[in-house]
N, C-alpha and C positions, 0 to 999 in steps of 0.2 A: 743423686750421683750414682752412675753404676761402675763398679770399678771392672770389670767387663774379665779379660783374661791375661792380659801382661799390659805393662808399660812400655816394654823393651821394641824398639821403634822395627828393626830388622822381626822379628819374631811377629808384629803387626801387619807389617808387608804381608808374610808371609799366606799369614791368616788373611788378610784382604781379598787376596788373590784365588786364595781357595774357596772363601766362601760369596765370590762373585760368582767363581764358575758356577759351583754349585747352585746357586740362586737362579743365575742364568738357563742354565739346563732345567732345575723346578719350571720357571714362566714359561720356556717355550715345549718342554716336555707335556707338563697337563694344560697348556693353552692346544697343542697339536693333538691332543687326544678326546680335547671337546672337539676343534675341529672336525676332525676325523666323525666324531661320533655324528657330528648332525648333517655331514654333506653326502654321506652314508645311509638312505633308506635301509639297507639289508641287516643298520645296524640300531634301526629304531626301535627294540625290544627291551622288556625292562633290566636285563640284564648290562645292556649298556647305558639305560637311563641311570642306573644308581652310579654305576660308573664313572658317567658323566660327571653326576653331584661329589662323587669321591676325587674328582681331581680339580675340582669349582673350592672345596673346601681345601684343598691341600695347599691350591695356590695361596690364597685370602690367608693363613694358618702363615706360611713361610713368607709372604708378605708384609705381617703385621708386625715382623720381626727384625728381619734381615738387613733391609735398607738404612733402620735407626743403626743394627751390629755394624755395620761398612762404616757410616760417620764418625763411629764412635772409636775405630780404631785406629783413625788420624787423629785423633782431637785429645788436649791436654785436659779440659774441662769436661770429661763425659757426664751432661748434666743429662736430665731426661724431664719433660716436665710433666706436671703431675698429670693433666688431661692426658697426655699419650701414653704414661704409666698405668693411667684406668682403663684405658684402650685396650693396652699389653696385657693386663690381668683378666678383664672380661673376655678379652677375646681369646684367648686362649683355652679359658675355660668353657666359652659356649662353642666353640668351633672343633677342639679337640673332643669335648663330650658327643656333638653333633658326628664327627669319624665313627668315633666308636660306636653308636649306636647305627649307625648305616652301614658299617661290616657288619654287626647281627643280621641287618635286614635283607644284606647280597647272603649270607649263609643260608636265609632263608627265603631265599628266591633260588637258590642254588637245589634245598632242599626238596621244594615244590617244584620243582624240575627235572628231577632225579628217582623220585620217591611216588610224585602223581603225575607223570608226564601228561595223561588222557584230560584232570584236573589243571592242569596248568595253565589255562588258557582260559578258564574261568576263575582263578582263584588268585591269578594277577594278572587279572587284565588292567588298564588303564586307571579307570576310577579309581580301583584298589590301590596302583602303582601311588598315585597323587596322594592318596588319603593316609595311606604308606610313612610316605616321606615329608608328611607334612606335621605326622604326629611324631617324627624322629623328630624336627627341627621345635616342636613345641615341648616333648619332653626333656631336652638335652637345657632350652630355655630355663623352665620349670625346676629341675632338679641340679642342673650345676650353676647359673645364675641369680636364681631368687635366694636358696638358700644364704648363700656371699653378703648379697645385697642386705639380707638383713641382722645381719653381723658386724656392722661396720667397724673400719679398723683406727684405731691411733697411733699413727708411727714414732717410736722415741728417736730414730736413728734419720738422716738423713742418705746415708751412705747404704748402698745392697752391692752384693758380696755375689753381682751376677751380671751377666749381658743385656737379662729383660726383666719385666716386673712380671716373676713364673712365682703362683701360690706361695709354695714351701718356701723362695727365698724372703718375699713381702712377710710371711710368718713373724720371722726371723728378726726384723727390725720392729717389731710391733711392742707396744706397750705393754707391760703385768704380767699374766699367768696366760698362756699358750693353750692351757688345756684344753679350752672348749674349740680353738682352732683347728686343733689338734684333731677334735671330736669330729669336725665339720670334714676336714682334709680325709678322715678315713669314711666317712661317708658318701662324698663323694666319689671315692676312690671305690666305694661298694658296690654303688648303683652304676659309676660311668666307666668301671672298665671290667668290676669281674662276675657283675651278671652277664652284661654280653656276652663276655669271652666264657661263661659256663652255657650258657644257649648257643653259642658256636659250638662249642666242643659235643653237644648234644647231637645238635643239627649234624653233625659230621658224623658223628658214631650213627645215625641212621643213613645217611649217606653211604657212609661205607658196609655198612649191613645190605643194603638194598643192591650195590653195586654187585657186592660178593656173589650175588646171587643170580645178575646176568651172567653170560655167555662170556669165555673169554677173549671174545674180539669186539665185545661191545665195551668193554673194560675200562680200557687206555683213553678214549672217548667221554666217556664220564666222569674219569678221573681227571682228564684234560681239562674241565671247563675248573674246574676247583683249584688248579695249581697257583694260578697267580693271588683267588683270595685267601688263600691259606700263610702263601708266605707274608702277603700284608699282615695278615693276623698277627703272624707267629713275630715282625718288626716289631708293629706300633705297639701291638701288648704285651709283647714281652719288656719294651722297656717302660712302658708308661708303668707296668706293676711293679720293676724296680726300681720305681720314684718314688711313687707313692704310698706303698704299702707298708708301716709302720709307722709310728710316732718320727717328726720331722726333726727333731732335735739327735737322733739314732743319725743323721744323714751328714757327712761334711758338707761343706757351701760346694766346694771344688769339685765334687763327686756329681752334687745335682748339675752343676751347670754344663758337665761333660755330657752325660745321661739326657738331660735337655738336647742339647747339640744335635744328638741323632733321632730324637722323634720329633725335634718341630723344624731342623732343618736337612738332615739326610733323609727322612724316610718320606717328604713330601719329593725330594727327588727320585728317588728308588720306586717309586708307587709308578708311574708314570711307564718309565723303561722295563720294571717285570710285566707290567697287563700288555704293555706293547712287543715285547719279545716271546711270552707265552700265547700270544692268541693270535690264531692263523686272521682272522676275520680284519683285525686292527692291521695287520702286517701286508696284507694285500689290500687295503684301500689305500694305506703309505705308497706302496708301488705305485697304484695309478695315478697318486697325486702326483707322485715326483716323477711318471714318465709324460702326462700333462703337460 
C-alpha cells in the first residue's frame, strides 16, 4: 500500500488535475519532439539523435509512474501490487541512471563540436553515434540494475510512506540493518549521477575555454547550442543529488517524495518545452508542421 500524499478528497482533485495536465503535456511534448526529429532530415545529426533517445526516456520514466499516481488518488485502497512495484523500482533505476549517463554523452558531443569542429564528422559519426548509446544503455543496465538485483530485499512493512516504489523509500520498509543499503544507494548515487555530472562540468569548462577564445560574433552561437543542455543538467541533477547524496535515514519520507515529484514527473515535462523553445532548428519545423 502506498499512502501516496493526502487523504483529503478536495486536495486529491486538486492534485489529479495537475498532474494530468502535466502528464499530458510530458506525452505530447516528447512524442512531438521525436516527431519533429525524424520527419526532419536537416535534423538527422547526432545531436538530435541523443535528443531523440532523451525524450524516448523521459516519456517511458513519467509513464511508469503517473497513470498508477492518478488511480491512486481516487482510490480508498491504494494498494500496488508487487509485480508493478518491481517495475517501479527497476525502472526507475535503469531509466533514470540511462538520463544521466546520455546528458554526459550530449555534453560530449557538444564538446567534440565546439572543441574539434574539423574532427567532428569523424569522431561521431554514425557507427560511433550507435556504439555511443548503446554502451550508455548497457552501462546504466550493469551498474544501477545488477548491483540491486543482487541485494535482494525483505520487507517487514507492508505500508510505503510514498506515491511509487523510488529506492530510498523501498529502503525504508526493509528488514534489519539498512547499512549495506545504504552502501549500495551512495554507490549508486556515485557512479549514476556525480561522475557524469563531474565529466559535464569538465566538458563545459573546455567548452567554455575554447569558446572564449573565438571571435565575439561567433560567441552567442556556440553558446546557443549548449543552453538547453545545460539547464537539463542543472534540473535533473541538481535534484537527483539532493536525493540521493547522504545516508537515507538523514532524509524525511515527505521531503523524498516532493523532491521525487520534480525529477520523475516535472523535469520529463520541462525537457521537452526548454530544447523546443531554445533551438531555432526544432521551432521552424513546428512552423511547417502546423502551417501544413
Amino acid at each position: 500500500m502506498s499512502v501516496g500524499f493526502s487523504f483529503d478528497i478536495r486536495v486529491n482533485i486538486s492534485l489529479f488535475f495537475l498532474f494530468f495536465i502535466i502528464y499530458f503535456i510530458t506525452v505530447v511534448g516528447n512524442i512531438l519532439i521525436i516527431g519533429l526529429i525524424v520527419i526532419n532530415p536537416r535534423l538527422h545529426i547526432p545531436m538530435y539523435f541523443f535528443l531523440c533517445i532523451l525524450a524516448f526516456l523521459d516519456l517511458w520514466n513519467s509513464s511508469s509512474v503517473v497513470p498508477k499516481l492518478l488511480i491512486n488518488l481516487f482510490s480508498v485502497h491504494r494498494t500496488i501490487s508487487v509485480g508493478l512495484c518491481v517495475i517501479q523500482f527497476y525502472g526507475i533505476l535503469f531509466l533514470g541512471g540511462t538520463e544521466c549517463q546520455l546528458l554526459a554523452l550530449m555534453a560530449y558531443d557538444r564538446y567534440i563540436a565546439i572543441c574539434h569542429p574539423l574532427h567532428y564528422p569523424v569522431m561521431m559519426r554514425w557507427s560511433v553515434c550507435y556504439q555511443l548509446t548503446a554502451f550508455v544503455w548497457i552501462l546504466s543496465f550493469v551498474v544501477c540494475v545488477v548491483p540491486s538485483l543482487s541485494m535482494p530485499m525483505s520487507l517487514c512493512y507492508n505500508e510505503i510512506n510514498h506515491f511509487m516504489c523510488e529506492m530510498l523509500a523501498v529502503v525504508k520498509i526493509t528488514c534489519g540493518d539498512i547499512g549495506l543499503s545504504e552502501l549500495m544507494i551512495f554507490f549508486l548515487s556515485f557512479v549514476s549521477l556525480l561522475l557524469p555530472f563531474i565529466f559535464i562540468l569538465i566538458s563545459y569548462v573546455c567548452i567554455i575555454y575554447s569558446v572564449l577564445k573565438i571571435k565575439s560574433a561567433g560567441r552567442s552561437k556556440a553558446f546557443s547550442t549548449c543552453t538547453s543542455h545545460i539547464t537539463v543538467v542543472g534540473l535533473l541533477f541538481g535534484t537527483g543529488m539532493l536525493m540521493y547524496f547522504g545516508p537515507s535515514s538523514q532524509y524525511s519520507s515527505n521531503r523524498e517524495k516532493y523532491v521525487s515529484v520534480f525529477y520523475i514527473i516535472i523535469c520529463p515535462m520541462l525537457n521537452p518545452i526548454i530544447y523546443s523553445l531554445n533551438n531555432r532548428e526544432v521551432k521552424e519545423t513546428f512552423k511547417k508542421l502546423i502551417e501544413k
